[in-house]
Structure formats: C-alpha cells, structure tokens
N, C-alpha and C positions, 0 to 999 in steps of 0.2 A: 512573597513567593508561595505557589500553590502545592500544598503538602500532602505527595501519594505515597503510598505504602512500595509504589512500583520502584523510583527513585533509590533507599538504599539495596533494594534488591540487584538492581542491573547497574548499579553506580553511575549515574546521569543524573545529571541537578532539577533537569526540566522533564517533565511526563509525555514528551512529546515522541512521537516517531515517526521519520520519514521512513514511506514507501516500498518495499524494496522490485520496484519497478522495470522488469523484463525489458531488456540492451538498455537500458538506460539507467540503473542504479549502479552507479559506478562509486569507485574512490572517490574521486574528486567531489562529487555528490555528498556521498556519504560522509566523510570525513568532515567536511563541512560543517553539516549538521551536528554529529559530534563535537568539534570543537565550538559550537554553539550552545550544547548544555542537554542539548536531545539524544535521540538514541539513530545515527547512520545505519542504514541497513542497505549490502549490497544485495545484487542480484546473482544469483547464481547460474541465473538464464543470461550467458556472456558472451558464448563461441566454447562453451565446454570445460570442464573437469580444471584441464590447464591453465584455462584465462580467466576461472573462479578464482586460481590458488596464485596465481600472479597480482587479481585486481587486494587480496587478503592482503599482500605483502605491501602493497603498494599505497593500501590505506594506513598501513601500521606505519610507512615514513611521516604519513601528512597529519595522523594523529596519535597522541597517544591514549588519549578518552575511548569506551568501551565502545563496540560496533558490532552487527547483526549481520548475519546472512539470510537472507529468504532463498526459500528452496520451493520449487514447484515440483510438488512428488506426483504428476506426472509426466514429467520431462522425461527422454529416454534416458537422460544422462543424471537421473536424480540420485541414483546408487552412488555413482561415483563422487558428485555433489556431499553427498550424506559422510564418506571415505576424507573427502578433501577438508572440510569443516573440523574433524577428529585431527587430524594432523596437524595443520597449521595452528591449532587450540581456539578456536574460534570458541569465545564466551556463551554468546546467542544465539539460536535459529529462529526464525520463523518461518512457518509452511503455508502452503497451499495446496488447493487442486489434489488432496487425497487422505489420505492417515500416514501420519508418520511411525504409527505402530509399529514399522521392522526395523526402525532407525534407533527408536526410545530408547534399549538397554545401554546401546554404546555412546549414545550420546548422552545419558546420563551417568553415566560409568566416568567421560570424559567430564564429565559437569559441567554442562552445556544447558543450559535455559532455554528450555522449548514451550513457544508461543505462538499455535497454530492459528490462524485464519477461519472464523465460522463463522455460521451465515444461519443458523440454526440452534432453540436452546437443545434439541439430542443432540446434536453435534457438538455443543459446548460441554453437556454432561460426562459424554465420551471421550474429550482429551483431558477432562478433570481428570477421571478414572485412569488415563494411561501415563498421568506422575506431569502434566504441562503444568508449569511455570506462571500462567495466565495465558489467558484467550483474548484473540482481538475480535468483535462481534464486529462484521463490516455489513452494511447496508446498502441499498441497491443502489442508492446516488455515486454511489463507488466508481473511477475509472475501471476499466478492464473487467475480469473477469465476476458476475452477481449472481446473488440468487434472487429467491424473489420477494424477503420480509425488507423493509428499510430500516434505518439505521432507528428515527424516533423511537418507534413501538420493540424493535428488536433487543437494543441496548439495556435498556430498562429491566427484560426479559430474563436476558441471558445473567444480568446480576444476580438476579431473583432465584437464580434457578443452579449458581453454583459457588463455591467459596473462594475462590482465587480469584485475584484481580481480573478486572476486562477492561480492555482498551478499544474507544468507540472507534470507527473507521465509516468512510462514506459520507459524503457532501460538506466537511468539516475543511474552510479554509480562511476562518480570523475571527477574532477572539470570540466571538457570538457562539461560533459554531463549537469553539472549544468551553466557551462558558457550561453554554445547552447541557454537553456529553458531561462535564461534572454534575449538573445539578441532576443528569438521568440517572449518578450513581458509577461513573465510568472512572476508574483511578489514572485515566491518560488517555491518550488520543495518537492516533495513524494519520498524518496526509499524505497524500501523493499528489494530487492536481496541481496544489499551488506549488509543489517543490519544481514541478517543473520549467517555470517561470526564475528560478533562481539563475543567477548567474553562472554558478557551477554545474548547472544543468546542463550536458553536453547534445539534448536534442538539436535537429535541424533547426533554422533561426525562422521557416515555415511553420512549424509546428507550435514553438512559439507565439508565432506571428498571430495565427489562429486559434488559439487558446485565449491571446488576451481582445481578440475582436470577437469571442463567442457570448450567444444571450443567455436568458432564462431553458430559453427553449434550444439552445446549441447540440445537443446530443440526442443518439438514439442508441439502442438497443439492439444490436444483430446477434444471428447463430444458436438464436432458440430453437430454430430445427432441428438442428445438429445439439441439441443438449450442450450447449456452449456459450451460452450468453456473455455478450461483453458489450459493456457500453463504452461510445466512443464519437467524436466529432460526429455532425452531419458534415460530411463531406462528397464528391461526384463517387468516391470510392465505396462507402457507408451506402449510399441511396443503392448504388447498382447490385448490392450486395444481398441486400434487403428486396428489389427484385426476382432476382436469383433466388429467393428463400420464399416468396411468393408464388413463383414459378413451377403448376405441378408435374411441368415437364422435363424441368434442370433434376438432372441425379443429387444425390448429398455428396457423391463423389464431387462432382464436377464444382459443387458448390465448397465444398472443402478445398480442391483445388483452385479457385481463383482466391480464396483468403489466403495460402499459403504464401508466409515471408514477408505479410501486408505491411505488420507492425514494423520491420526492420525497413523496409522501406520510409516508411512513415518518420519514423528515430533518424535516421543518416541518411536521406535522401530530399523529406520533405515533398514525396510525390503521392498530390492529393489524388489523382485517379487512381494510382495502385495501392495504397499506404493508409493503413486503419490507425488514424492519432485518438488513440485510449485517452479518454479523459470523462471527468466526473460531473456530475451538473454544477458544483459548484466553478467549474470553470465561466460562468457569468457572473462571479465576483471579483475575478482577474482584471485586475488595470493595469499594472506595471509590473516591468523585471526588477527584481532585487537580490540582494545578497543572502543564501540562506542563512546568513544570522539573522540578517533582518526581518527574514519571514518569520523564522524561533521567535525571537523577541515579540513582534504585531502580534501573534497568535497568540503567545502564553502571558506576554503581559497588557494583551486586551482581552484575556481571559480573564487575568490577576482583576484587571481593574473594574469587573462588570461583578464578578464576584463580589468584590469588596463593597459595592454600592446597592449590593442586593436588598439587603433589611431595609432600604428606604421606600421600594416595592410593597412595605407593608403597613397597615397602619396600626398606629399603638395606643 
C-alpha cells in the first residue's frame, strides 16, 4: 500500500480522489469511491443550496467513509453552498474558480479541511498562507475548466514551492499516471475522466459512449476568449463553438449564450450538437465501463505495483 501523509489526515486508506464534477458528482458517484478506499467528492453545482444538502444526506446512507464537497466559488449560489457544507458537518471542501478566503474562518472554525484547486505556484502559496489543508495542483490535460501550466512541469513546482501536501490532478487515469504524480513528489492524486466511465457514473450512456471511442487527439480547448477555458470532447457542439470564438463578428455575448446550459445537456441528455462533454486528454486511455472500485483498485494498485518495481530502473 502506498504511504501518504494525506491518508491519516482526511481518514481514507487510498490517496486517491475523485473529481468533484459539476451535475454529475453525485452520491452515488461519490459514495462509491469512498467505500472503495478513496476520498468521494460531491458537487455542489447540483440544482442548488437544497439539492447540495439532500445529495450530503444521501451519500451519508450509502457510506459511512469520509467524503468532500467541491464548491465552485464562482457559482451564484456558492454563498449558500459555503452555509450548507457548515450545517450538514461536512468534513472536506474543495474549491474552485475563485478564493475561498470569505469562507475560511467558518469553515475552519467548523473543522472543515480545505483543499482548493490551483493551477499556479502564487496561487498555491496563497491558499498555504490562508490555513488550506493541502492543494490539488491540476494541469491543463484536465477535463473542464484549465489554466495554462500542465500537470508534469507544474506538480513538481507547486511541492517545491509549499509545505502542505499537493494532490496531482489532470491527465492521470491508471497506475502510470498515478505512479508519474508520486514520483513528481505529489502525496495523492484527483481523477475525473476515468470516474466517468464507472458504473455509478450517472452520465448520459452518449457521453459515455464517447469518452471510451475518443483518441490521443479527442479533445480541445474552448472559451479562451471569454477567459474561460475548458477542455472537452471534439464534438459538432465543441467545433461550432470554437467558430463562434473565431468569429470577429459574433459578440462574447452571443458566444456565452449559445454555451449556456451546454454541459447539462451534455450529463442528461447526451446532445452532441448542444452539450459540451468535459473530459481530459487522458480520455484516450478509456477502454471499458467499470465499477469505481475497480477503477480505485487499477489506478492505485497499478500505481502500488510500478512503484514497487522501480529500483530495477537502476543499475547497481
């Protein structure tokens, strides 16, 4: 078993963390991964405030292993998200898309374990400094929303550069990728990509579909115009969107309105013209749906085992 300092902290056996994946990290998801040894993390981007503090109660039937909430602090409803998390006693947060600096007193007051999202070593140094729990350094192979360092050269970086654990994130989905992120220095590892391919995964069974028939080359990059970058299938939806952003005659309005509600489409519809399916380059190492244990297990004990065979790499 691979031995992180992250582990007795957040009480999870395995260093691993799923995603917490906007309309699609649900209970079901999460719980899953939990009772696999990992660390569940819902989404708090769910239909709002109410159906954050419903999917909390609802993970706490299907496990009793610790679990996280991710919070997108710029959602409108991240205030309330921050409010909902405090009550229900939610052990974990991790953030996004902002500073959770007006959050920090109360949710550490509540002893709440806060592990923002960063894409940057100042941004890593800045949540050190505001009392975070550890940082997950994600990289631009990342589904959804990126900045623009990757995960190799960033990882490495962001250890270097502060004293609390970092969890690698971005193009990490089986043991190699999680091998890499230990030997950069990373005490755990984020995926999202491959969780989506799990069984408990309640995406469209399109999305799916398309996730495990994508290449090397399956994704691209929209909404750098708009300071919004997110990476996501090549899709009829993706291409036309990326016109649209080409275009120096389309408004950024206009262009913010036809991505509006993409991704929901995308999660419970499976409509490739309208529906932006977020996913990570490493979705060209997708073969098959599995169980998320079984993804836990492949990942951390084909980490375990590449590890373990390391010093034969050398000679003596």
């Amino acid at each position: 078993m691979i031995r992180s300092v992250l582990c007795p902290i957040l009480g999870i056996k395995k260093p691993i963390f799923q995603g917490g994946m906007a309309w699609i990290a649900d209970a079901s998801l999460s719980a899953a991964v939990s009772e696999a040894g990992g660390l569940g993390i819902l989404s708090a981007i769910c239909g709002g405030a109410e159906a954050l503090r419903a999917e909390i109660r609802k993970a706490r039937e299907l496990t009793r292993k610790p679990f996280g909430v991710n919070i997108m602090l710029a959602a409108p409803d991240a205030a309330e998200s921050a409010r909902v998390v405090v009550e229900e006693g939610v052990g974990i947060v991790t953030t996004g898309a902002g500073s959770p600096a007006p959050y920090m007193e109360a949710w550490k007051a509540a002893g709440i374990r806060v592990i923002p999202v960063v894409a940057s070593v100042a941004y890593a140094r800045k949540m050190e400094q505001l009392g975070a729990t550890a940082v997950i350094a994600e990289g631009a192979e990342s589904g959804g929303h990126i900045g623009e360092t990757h995960t190799l050269p960033l990882v490495p970086q962001v250890v270097d550069a502060v004293n609390i654990p970092v969890i690698a994130a971005g193009g990490i989905a089986d043991g190699r990728g999680a091998a890499a992120a230990f030997m950069l220095g990373a005490a755990g590892v984020q995926v999202g990509t491959r969780f989506l391919t799990a069984h408990e995964c309640r995406v469209h069974p399109v999305y799916k579909e398309r996730l495990l028939k994508a290449s090397d080359i399956g994704t691209m990059v929209t909404g750098k115009r708009l300071g919004d970058a997110v990476r996501c299938l090549k899709t009829p939806f993706a291409k036309q969107f990326a016109r649209l952003e080409a275009n120096p005659a389309a408004s950024d309005q206009e262009i913010r309105a036809f991505g509006t509600g993409s991704l929901r489409k995308a999660v419970f519809q499976g409509d490739l013209s309208g529906g932006s399916f977020l996913s990570g380059e490493a979705a060209g190492l997708l073969t098959r749906c599995q169980s998320a244990a079984d993804i836990v297990e492949d990942i951390m004990g084909g980490a375990e085992r590449l590890l373990s065979q390391a010093n034969e790499l050398v000679e003596k």
